[in-house]
C-alpha positions in Angstrom: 83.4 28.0 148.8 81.0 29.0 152.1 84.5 29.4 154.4 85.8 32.4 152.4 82.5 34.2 151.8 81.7 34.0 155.5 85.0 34.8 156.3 84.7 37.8 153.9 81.4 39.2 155.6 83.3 39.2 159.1 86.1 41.2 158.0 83.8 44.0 155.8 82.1 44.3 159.4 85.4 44.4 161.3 86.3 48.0 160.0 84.7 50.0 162.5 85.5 47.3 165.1 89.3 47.9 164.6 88.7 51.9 164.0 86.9 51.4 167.8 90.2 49.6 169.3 92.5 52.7 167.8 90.8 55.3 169.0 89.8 53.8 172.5 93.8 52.8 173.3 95.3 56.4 171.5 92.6 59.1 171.1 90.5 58.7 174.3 86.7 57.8 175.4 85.1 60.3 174.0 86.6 59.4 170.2 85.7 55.5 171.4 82.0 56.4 172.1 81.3 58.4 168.7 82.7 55.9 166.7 80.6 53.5 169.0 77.7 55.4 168.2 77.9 54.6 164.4 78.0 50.5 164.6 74.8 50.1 164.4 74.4 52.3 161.2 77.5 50.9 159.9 76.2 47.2 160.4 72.6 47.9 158.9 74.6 49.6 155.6 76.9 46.9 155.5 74.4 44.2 155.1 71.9 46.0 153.4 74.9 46.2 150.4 75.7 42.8 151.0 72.1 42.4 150.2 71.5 44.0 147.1 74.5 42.7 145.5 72.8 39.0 146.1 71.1 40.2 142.4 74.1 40.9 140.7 75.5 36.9 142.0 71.8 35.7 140.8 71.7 36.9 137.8 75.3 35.7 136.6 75.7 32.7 138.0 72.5 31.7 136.1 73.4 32.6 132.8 76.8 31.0 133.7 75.5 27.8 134.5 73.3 27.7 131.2 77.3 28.5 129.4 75.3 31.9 128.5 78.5 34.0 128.0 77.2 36.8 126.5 74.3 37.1 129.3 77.2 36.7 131.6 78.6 39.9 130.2 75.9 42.3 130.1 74.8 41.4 133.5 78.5 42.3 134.3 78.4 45.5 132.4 75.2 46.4 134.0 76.4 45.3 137.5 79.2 47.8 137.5 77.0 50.5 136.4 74.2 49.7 138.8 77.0 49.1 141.4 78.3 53.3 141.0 74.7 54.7 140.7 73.4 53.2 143.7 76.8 53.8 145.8 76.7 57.5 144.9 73.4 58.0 145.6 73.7 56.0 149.2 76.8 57.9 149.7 74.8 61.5 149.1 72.0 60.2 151.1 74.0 59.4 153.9 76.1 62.7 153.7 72.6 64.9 154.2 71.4 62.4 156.7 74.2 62.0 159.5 73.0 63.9 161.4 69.4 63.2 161.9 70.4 59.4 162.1 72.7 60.0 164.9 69.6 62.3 166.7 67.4 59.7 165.7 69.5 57.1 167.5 69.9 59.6 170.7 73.5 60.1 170.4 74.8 62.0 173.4 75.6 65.7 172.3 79.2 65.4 173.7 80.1 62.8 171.1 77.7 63.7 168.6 80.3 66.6 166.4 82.4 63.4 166.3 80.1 60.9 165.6 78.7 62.6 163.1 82.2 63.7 161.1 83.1 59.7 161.3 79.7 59.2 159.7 80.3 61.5 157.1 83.6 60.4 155.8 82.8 57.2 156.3 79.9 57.6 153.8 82.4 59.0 151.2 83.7 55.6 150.5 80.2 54.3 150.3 80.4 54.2 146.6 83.6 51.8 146.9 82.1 49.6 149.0 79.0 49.1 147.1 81.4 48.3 143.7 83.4 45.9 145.6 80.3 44.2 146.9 78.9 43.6 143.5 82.6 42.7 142.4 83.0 40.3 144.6 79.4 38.9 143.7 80.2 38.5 140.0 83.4 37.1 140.8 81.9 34.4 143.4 78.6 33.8 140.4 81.5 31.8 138.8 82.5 30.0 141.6 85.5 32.2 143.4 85.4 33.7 146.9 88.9 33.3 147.4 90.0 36.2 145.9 87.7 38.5 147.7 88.4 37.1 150.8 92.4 37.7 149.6 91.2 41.6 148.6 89.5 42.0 152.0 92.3 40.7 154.0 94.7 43.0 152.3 92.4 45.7 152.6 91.7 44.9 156.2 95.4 45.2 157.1 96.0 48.5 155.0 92.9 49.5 157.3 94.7 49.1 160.2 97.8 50.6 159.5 96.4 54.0 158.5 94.2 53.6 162.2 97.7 53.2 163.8 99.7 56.1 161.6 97.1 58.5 161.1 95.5 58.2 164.9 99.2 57.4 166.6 101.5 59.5 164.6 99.5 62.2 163.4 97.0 62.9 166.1 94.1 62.7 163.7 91.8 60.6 165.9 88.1 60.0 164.9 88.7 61.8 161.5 91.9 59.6 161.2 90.1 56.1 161.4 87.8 57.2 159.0 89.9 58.1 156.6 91.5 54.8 157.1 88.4 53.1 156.7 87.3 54.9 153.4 90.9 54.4 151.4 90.9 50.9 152.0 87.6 50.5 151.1 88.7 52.1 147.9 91.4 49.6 147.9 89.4 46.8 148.1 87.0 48.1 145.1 90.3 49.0 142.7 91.6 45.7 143.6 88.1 43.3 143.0 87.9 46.0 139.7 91.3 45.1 138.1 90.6 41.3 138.9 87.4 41.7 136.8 89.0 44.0 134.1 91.9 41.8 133.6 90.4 38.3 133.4 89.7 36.3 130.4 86.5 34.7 131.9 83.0 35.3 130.4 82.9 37.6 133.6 85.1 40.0 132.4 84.4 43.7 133.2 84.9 46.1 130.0 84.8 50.0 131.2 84.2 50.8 127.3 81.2 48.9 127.1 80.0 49.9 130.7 75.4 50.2 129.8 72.7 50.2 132.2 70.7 47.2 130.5 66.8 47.5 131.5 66.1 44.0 131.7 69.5 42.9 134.0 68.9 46.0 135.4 65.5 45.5 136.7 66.1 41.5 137.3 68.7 42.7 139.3 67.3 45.0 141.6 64.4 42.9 141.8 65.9 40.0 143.6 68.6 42.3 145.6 66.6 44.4 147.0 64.4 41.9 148.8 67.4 40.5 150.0 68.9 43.7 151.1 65.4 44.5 152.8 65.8 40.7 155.1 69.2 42.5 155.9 68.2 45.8 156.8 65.1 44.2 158.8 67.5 42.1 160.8 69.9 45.4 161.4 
């Protein structure tokens, strides 16, 4: 069960290690440092999401293991709810704030236009990353990490084909990693989405009866966000 989770964290952090290796081999030094510039932001958001979604795991594996199935499900319905709200608002947070972040981190103002458009697109497909995150902890709350290991590992390789044809065939350099990066992030979060919409487990996702439930909500939050916070602390 630990192999694949671990295995799993590695690859969500290997993104912008592959988008580095692209653009330092085809787009130049200059492309290499401003994507450079952004691992350290990219790490701190990574595991701060990794984090939070510790709640959504908490939460259903313990109504799973007391055979609650219908607790099971509204913390699932509430989990993918919770999941969107927080990614879009990280997401719109981040767009307004790449900027300052990258001043704040005394980017050098030749790399900085780049850094900061990486930053920005990257933080488009923050809202996918967030859903798989708390996909991926539902689905491991009733004992599977394979399958988002399997998701992450497709994703991971969709990731770096787009570096190679969108940096190597269409000149597109830093913006062309990014966009790799954000689709198959998007991947990832369709793929750990149909998983939970299509399963006949207690864990099953229903986009009709989707709610924001105060008390999962709350419970939820409560235990992720202290997580997220030993995360961010360590970032």
């Amino acid at each position: 069960f630990s192999f694949p989770l671990m295995l799993t964290g590695i690859l969500q952090l290997a993104y912008n290690a592959a988008d580095s290796v692209v653009v330092g081999r085809y787009a130049g030094s200059v492309s290499l440092a401003a994507v450079g510039s952004t691992t350290s932001l990219v790490f701190l958001l990574v595991t701060m999401f990794n984090g939070v979604a510790v709640g959504a795991n908490y939460l259903a594996a313990n109504r799973y293991g007391a055979a609650d199935e219908e607790g099971v499900g509204r913390a699932v319905q509430c989990a993918g709810v919770l999941s969107v709200l927080m990614g879009v608002i990280a997401g719109l947070v981040g767009l307004a704030l790449s900027r300052p972040m990258l001043r704040v981190m005394h980017t050098a103002e030749d790399v900085l236009p780049l850094a900061e458009l990486y930053l920005r697109i990257y933080f488009l497909g923050t809202p996918a990353l967030v859903v798989y995150n708390f996909g991926s902890a539902i689905l491991r709350a009733v004992g599977d990490s394979t399958r988002p290991l399997f998701f992450m590992l497709i994703s991971g390789s969709v990731n770096v084909a787009l570096n190679l044809l969108l940096v190597v065939g269409f000149r597109m350099g830093v913006a062309g990693v990014a966009i790799a990066t954000t689709a198959s992030q998007c991947l990832s979060a369709g793929m750990v989405v149909c998983r939970l919409c299509t399963t006949q487990d207690c864990c099953r996702l229903n986009l009709r009866k989707l709610r924001l439930y105060r008390q999962e909500a709350l419970l939820m939050l409560k235990v992720g966000f202290s997580t997220g916070l030993q995360g961010l602390v360590f970032s």
